[in-house]
N, C-alpha and C positions, 0 to 999 in steps of 0.2 A: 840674281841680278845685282849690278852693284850701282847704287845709286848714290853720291853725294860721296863716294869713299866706299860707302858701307854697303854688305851683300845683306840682301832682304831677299826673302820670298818673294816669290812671283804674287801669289793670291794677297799675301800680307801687306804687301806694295797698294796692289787693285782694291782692296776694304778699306785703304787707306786714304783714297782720294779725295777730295772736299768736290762738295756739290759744282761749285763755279766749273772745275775742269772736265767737267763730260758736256760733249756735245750733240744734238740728235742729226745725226748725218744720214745721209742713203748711201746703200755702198751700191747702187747702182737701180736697175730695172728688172724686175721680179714678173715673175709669172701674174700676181696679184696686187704689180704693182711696185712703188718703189721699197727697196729694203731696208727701212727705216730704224737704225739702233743709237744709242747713246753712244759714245765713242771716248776713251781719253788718250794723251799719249804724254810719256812720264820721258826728261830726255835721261839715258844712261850714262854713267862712266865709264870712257874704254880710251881706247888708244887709238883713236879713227885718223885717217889721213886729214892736212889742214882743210876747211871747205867740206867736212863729209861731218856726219852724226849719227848716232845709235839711237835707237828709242824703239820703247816699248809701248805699243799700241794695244788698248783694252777695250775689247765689244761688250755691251751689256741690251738685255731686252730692254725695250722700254718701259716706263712705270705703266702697272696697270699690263703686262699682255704676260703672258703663263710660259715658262715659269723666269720668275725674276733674278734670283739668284744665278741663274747659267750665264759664263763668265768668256769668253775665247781671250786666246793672247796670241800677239803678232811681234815678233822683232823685227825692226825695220833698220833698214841700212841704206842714208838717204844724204842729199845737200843737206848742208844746213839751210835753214830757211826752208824750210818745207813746209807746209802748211799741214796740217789735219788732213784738212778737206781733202787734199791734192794723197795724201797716205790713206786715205778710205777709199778713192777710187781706184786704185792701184791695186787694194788690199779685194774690191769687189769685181776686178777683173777675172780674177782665181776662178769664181765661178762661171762664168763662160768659157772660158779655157778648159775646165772640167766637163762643161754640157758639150764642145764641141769631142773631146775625146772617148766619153759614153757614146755620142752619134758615132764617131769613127769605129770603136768594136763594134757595136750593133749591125751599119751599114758595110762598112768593108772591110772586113774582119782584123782591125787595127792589134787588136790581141790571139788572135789565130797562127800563131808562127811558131815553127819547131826546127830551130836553126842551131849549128853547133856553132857558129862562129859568128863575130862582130857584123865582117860585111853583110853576111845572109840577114841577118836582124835590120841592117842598118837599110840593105835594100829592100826588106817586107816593108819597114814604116814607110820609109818614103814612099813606096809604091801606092802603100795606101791611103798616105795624107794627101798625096795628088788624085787621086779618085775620089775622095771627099771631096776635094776643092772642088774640079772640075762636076761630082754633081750638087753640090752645094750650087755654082753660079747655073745649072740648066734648070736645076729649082726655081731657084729667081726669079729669072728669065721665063720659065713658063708661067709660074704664078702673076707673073706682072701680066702679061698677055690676057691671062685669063679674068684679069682683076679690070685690066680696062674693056674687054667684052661684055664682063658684066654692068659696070659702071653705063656704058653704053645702053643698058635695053633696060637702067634705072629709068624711071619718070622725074621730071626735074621735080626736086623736093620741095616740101612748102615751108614756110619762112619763120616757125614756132621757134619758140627758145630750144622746146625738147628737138627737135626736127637738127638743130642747128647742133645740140651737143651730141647727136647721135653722129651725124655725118661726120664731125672732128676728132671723133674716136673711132672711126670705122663701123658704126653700129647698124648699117643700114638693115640690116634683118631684123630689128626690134619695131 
């Protein structure tokens, strides 16, 4: 990377950061929660169009969670004026976009194609990312039906703090 004129390593660059430039961001909503990591971004030197900017974005675990040292690196190619915050959730979208293309091999067979040519490929995907779509939204759609029938033959709740934090997370089974 060239930073300031000068090309640095990548990791040499990231060891190199002072405490003030890491931030604890979420790059989004987790299974367990929000994805909670330190974050910095170093801006680069390049030759970017006027109004655009380079930077190199660095993930670290938080103090204190196992193991510390494991590092990710992101190039970003952005406005200038871009925020941190606003390149973390960009950068935590990846993983949804990932979870929905695991569903698509799994459910209809997005990776199941044995085509010699561009169009035949080009027509497997599409056929398949519209079969996800259209049962992704019948999911929905039935799960919501099914979620206000249930809702329906609940007893009106009682008015406890715990009673009230369950309901607002969906916890009515507890």
């Amino acid at each position: 990377m060239e930073v300031g004129g000068q090309r640095v390593r990548v990791d040499r660059l990231a060891k190199g950061l002072a405490a003030s430039q890491w931030q604890s961001l979420s790059a989004g909503a987790g299974a367990k929660g929000p994805r909670l990591y330190d974050w910095a971004a170093v801006a680069l030197s390049s030759l970017a169009k006027a109004g655009w900017q380079r930077w190199l974005v660095v993930r670290r675990s938080l103090p204190g969670a196992a193991p510390q040292e494991k590092l990710a690196y992101f190039l970003i190619f952005a406005k200038s004026g871009t925020t941190l915050a606003e390149m973390v959730q960009a950068i935590g979208s990846r993983w949804t976009v990932e979870q929905c293309f695991e569903v698509g091999k799994g459910e209809v067979g997005l990776a199941d194609y044995e085509v010699r040519s561009w169009h035949g490929w080009y027509r497997h995907v599409t056929l398949a990312l519209v079969a996800q779509a259209f049962l992704t939204v019948m999911r929905v759609q039935s799960q919501g039906e099914q979620e206000k029938k249930r809702l329906r033959r609940l007893p009106s709740p009682p008015t406890s703090s715990l009673s009230q934090f369950k309901r607002k997370r969906g916890l009515h089974c507890l």
